[in-house]
N, C-alpha and C positions, 0 to 999 in steps of 0.2 A: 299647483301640482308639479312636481318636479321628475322630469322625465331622463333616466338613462340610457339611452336605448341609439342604436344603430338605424338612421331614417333613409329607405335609399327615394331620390325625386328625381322626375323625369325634366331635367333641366330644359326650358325650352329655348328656340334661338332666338339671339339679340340679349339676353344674359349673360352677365359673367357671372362664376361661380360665388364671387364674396354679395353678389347681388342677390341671389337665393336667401343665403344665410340674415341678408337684411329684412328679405320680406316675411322669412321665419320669425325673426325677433320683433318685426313691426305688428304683430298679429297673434302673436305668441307670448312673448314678455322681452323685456328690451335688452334687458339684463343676464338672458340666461347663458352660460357658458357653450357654447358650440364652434366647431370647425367644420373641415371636412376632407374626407379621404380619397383625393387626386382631383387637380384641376380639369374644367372644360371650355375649352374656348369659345369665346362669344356665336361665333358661326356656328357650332353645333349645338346637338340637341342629346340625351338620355342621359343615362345614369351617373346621378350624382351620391354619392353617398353624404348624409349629413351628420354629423357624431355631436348628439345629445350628453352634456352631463361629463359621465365620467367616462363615456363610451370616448372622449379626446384623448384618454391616454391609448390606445389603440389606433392614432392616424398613422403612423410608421405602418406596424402592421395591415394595414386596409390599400395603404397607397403601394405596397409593395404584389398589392393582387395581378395578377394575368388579368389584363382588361382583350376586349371582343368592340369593333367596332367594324361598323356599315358606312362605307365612303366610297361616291362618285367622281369620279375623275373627268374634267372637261380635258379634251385634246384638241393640239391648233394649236393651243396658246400658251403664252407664261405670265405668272402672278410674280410681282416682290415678294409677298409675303407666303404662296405657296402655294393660296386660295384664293378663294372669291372675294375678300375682301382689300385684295390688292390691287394694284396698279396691272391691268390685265395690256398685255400688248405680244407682239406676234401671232395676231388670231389669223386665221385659214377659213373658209367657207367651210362648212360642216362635210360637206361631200368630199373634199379632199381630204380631212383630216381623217375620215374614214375607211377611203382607199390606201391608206399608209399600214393599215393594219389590220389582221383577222384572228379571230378567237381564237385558235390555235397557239402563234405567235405569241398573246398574249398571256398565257400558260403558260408558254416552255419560260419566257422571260420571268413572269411572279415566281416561278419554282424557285428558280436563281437567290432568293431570298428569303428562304423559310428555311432557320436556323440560327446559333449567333453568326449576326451580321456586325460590321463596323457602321455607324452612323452620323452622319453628319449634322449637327446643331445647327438649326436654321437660324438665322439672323433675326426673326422676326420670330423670337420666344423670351420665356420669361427666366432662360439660364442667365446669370451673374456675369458679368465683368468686371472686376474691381468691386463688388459689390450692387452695381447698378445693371440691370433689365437688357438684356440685347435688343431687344426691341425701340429700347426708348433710344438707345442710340444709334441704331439702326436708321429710328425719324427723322434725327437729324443729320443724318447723312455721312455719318461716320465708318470708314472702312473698318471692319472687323476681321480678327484672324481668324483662321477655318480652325474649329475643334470637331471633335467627333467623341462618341462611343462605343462601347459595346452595346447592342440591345439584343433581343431573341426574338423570332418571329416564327411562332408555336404553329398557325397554319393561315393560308392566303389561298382564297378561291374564289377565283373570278367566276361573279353569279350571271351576270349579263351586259354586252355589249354591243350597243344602239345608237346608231347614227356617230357624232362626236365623245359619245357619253359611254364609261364603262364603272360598271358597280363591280364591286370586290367587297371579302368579309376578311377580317384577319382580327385571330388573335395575338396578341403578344404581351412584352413584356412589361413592368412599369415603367415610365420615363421614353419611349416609346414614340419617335413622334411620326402620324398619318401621312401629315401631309408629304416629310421629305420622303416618306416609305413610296407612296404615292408614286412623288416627282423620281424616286432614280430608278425607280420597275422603269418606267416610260423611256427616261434618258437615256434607258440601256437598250434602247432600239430604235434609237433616235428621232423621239418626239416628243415634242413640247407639250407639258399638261400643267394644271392646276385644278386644285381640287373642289369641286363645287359643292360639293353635303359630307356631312360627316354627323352620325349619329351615334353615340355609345351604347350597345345593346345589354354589356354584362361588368361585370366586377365581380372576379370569384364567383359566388352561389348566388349574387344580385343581381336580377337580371329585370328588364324592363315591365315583364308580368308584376313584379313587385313592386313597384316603383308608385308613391301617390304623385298627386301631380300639384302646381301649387296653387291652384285655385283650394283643395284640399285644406291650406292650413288656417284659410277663417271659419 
């Protein structure tokens, strides 16, 4: 049966995205033409969109959606790579890293950043250098020159903030990235963070209500 269609999955963590698309194909047919509309990084969790068929000439269009995600921010400390999957060092006892800051504070600073913003390209992504992954060269220790972009940060609301831990929602633009959003709210009040959860709640009209999950596709 040959399916065209738009699939959105609740990617779970410790997946990559091309990792989905294999368990699609492994239980599905092995053969069948798919991609999918904006990457997610292994550390987090929601929606992924999966493009069926002929639903691939539309990833341009899909990956250029306003995505909405859900991310906690540890403070105290700094990651290499942004997040929890990095190299974490300058941590703080939880009590101190919370006396540095109160919710208030924490507001006036995310305001600071809801609009186009400039953005800095963290070393520990999948933009090009010469062709090759910043990340991969990143591994092996290679210094990189600082780029940046424009991105747009549609809205940021800090939902709650609990001992070292503070949760925020933001939508924005595509290409978009969390964690360094994360890391320079914090920097700009000087404190070290990295990001502990990050979940994608939406894409466009897709939103986690819609979303199958992949136990789903046997």
């Amino acid at each position: 049966m040959r399916m065209d269609k738009i699939l959105p999955v609740n990617k779970p963590v410790g997946m990559t995205s091309y990792d989905v698309i294999r368990r699609f194909k492994q239980t599905v047919h092995p053969d069948y033409k798919i991609g999918h509309g904006g990457t997610l990084d292994p550390f987090a969790d929601g929606v992924l969109l999966l493009l069926l068929g002929k639903a691939t000439k539309k990833m341009d269009q899909l990956s250029a959606l306003p995505k909405t995600y859900r991310a906690t921010a540890a403070l105290g400390a700094s990651s290499d790579t942004l997040d929890r999957t990095g190299v974490i060092t300058n941590s703080l006892p939880a009590d101190a890293a919370h006396q540095a800051l109160q919710a208030g504070q924490i507001k006036i600073a995310a305001s600071q950043f809801v609009g186009e913003i400039e953005q800095a390209i963290p070393d520990y992504s999948a933009a090009k250098v010469n062709g090759v992954p910043r990340y991969k060269l990143a591994r092996k220790g290679q210094a990189l020159e600082q780029k940046s972009k424009m991105v747009t940060i549609y809205s940021l609301d800090i939902e709650k903030v609990e001992m070292s831990y503070v949760t925020f929602t933001a939508e924005v633009s595509s290409g978009t990235y969390i964690r360094q959003l994360s890391y320079d709210i914090f920097k700009s009040i000087g404190v070290e963070s990295y990001l502990e959860s990050l979940t994608r709640t939406e894409i466009g009209e897709y939103n986690l209500d819609k979303c199958c999950q992949i136990k789903d596709f046997s």
